[in-house]
N, C-alpha and C positions, 0 to 999 in steps of 0.2 A: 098166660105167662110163658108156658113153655114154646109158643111159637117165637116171641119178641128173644126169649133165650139162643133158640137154634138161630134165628133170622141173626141176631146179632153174634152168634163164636163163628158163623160161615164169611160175613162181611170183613171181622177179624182177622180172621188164618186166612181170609183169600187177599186180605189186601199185605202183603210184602212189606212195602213201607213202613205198615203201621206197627208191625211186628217189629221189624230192623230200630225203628226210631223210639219204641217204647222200653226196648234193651239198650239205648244210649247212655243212660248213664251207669251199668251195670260194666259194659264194653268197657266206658273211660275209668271205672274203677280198676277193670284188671289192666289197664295198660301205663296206667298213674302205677299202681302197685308194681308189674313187672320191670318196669321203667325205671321210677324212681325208689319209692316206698321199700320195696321190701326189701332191698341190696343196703338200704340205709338202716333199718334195725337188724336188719342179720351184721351187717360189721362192727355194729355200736354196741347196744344193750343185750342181742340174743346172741353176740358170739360166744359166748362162754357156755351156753345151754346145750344137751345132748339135743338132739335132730331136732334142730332149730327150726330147721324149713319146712319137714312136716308141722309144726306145732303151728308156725306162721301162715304155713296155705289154709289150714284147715279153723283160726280164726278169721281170715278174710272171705273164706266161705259159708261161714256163718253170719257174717254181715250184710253176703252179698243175697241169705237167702230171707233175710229179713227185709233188703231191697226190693227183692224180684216183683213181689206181689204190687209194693206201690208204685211201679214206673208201668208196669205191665196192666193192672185197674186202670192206670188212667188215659194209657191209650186206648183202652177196650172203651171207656166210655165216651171217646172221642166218636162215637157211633151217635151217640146221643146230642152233642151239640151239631153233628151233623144233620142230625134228624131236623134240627129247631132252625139252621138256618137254609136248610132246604124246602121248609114247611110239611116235612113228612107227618110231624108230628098231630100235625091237623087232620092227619087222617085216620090216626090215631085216638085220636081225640072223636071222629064221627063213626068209629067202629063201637059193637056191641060191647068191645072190650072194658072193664072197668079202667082207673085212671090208677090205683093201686097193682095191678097188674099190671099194667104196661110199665109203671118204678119197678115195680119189683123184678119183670123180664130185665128191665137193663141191668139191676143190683144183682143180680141172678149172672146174668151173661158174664160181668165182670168180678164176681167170685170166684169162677169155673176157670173161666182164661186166668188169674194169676195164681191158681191153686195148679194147675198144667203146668204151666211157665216155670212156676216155682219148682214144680216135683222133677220137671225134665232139668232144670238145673244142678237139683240137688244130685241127681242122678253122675251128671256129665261132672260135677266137683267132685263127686266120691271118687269116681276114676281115675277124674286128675290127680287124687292126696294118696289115691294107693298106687298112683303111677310112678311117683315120685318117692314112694318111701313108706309111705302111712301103712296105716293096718285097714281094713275091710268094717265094717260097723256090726256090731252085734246083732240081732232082731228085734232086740227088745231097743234097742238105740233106733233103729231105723223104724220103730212103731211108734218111738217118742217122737222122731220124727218127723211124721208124717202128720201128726196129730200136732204137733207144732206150725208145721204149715198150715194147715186147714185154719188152725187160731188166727194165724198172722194175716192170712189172706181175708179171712172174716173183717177183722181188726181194719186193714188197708183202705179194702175195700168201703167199708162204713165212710170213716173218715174223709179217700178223695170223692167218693160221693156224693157227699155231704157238700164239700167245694166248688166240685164241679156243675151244682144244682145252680150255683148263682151266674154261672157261664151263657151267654146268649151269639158267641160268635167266636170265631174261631181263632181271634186275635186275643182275644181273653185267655181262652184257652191254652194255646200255645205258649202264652208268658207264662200262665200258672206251672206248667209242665216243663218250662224251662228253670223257672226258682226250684219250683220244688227237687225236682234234678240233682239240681246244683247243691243245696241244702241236703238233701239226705244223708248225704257219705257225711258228713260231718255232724248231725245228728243221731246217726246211727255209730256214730265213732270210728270208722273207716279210713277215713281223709288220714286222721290223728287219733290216738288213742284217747278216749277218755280222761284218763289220768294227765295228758298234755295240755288240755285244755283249763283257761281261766275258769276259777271256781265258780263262779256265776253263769258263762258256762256251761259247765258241768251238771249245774241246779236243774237248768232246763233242761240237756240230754235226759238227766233222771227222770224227769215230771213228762216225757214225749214216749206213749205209749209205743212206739216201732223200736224203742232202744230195748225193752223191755224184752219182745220179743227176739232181738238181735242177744241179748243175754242169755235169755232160756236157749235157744239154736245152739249158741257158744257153752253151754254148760256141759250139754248131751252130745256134739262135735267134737271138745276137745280135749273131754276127761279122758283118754287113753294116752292122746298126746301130752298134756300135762304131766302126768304119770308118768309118763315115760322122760321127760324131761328135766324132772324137776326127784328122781330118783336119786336118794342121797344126800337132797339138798334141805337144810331148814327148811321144817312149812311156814315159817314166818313170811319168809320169801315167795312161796307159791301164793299166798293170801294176797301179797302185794302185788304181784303182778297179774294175781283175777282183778282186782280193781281197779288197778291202772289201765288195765287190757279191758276193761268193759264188762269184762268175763262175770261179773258180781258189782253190787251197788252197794255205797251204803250212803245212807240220809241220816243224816243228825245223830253220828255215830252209830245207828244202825243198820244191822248187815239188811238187805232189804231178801227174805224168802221167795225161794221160787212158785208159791202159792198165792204170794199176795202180787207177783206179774200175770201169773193167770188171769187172778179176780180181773184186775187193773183191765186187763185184753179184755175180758169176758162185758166189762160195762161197759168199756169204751165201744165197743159192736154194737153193744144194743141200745145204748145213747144215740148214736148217732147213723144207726138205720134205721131207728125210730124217726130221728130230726129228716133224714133223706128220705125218707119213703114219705112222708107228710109233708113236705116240700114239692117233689114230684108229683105227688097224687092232686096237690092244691093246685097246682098253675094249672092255668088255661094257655091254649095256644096263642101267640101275639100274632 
């Protein structure tokens, strides 16, 4: 397993492309945002708020770090449909290696690469929101952090896995990575806040485990800026605008705990690395 691991983050970071194309729709988030987005809530709804623009960078960086992991898994596993239509995998298949080990190197390799991605992002956002105004993150905030990513990157990971299993050619593959793309920002609430969307909707944002995670991120990112924002003002109003902003959920009038998006991450992984790894393990080479 650990060689299929190393074999495949060196094919990764060496190929350029695959790096550049798998941050694609991370890129067209901040430039949809810089561009359009965020000059349109900072003149409308956030102009009356103390440091709007910290409050606003530092919720779109919480979205985008709930992104990173699933666009970044699924070019990492773009290794793997390469594998199937190069027939590498056949060779693979006539090594001593077991056929669970050689899933799990790939579920492996693309854990690591959007746990990377993600922390080198989170990194490169922190600077931007205290470049621009923000405060520095505490320790314990940046330990939540960290431990946030690892969940969400688990989480992603499982999930495009599990999609990507049914992939035999690269034309498959590339529409999957083009929808899903496109769909994220507006499942993760990005695109539009939560609160903008039709309630129906809104139902499924709730019930799509990557919003869950983009919520916990937004909880631990923005509670200083909140704070600092919302100083002075009714909490009636800071309440509204955690759930219109994604920031907090609630389902059938309730507020949904940050314990039960945990569980929520915690099953969703092991559902569906379960389903990927017994998928992968089961094919044979065509």
């Amino acid at each position: 397993m650990r060689v299929i691991i190393k074999r495949n983050l060196r094919l990764y970071f060496r190929d350029k492309n695959a790096v550049f194309f798998s941050l694609m729709a991370i890129i067209i988030i901040i430039v949809l945002y810089a561009v359009f987005l965020g000059d349109a809530w900072l003149d409308n709804s956030m102009k009356d708020l103390k440091h709007a623009q910290v409050l606003m960078n530092s919720w779109l960086v919480s979205g985008l770090l709930a992104v990173t992991s699933v666009t970044t898994t699924m070019g990492a596993l773009g290794t793997m449909i390469d594998d199937k239509v190069r027939k590498i995998n056949k060779d693979f298949d006539s090594s001593p290696m077991k056929r669970s080990s050689i899933a799990g190197g790939y579920i492996g390799s693309s854990f690591l690469i959007g746990v990377i991605m993600s922390l080198i992002t989170a990194v490169a956002a922190e600077i931007y929101i205290v470049s621009s105004g923000g405060q520095w993150l505490t320790c314990f905030a940046c330990i939540k952090v960290f431990f946030l990513v690892l969940l969400t990157a688990l989480t992603n990971t499982s999930l495009v896995c599990f999609a990507v299993s049914f992939f035999k050619s690269h034309r498959e593959f590339n529409a999957a990575s083009t929808i899903i793309g496109t769909l994220i920002g507006f499942l993760t609430g990005i695109y539009l806040p939560v609160g903008a969307l039709p309630s129906w909707v809104q139902t499924i944002v709730k019930l799509f485990p990557v919003s869950h995670a983009a919520s916990l991120l937004r909880q631990v990112l923005m509670e200083v800026p909140m704070k600092n924002s919302f100083d002075g003002i009714p909490v009636v109003y800071l309440e509204g605008f955690k759930e219109y902003m994604g920031v907090t959920f609630r389902i059938k009038g309730y507020d949904v705990p940050p314990v039960f998006s945990i569980i929520l991450l915690l099953c969703t992984s092991a559902v569906f690395y379960s389903l990927s790894l017994f998928l992968l393990s089961g094919k044979r080479s065509s």
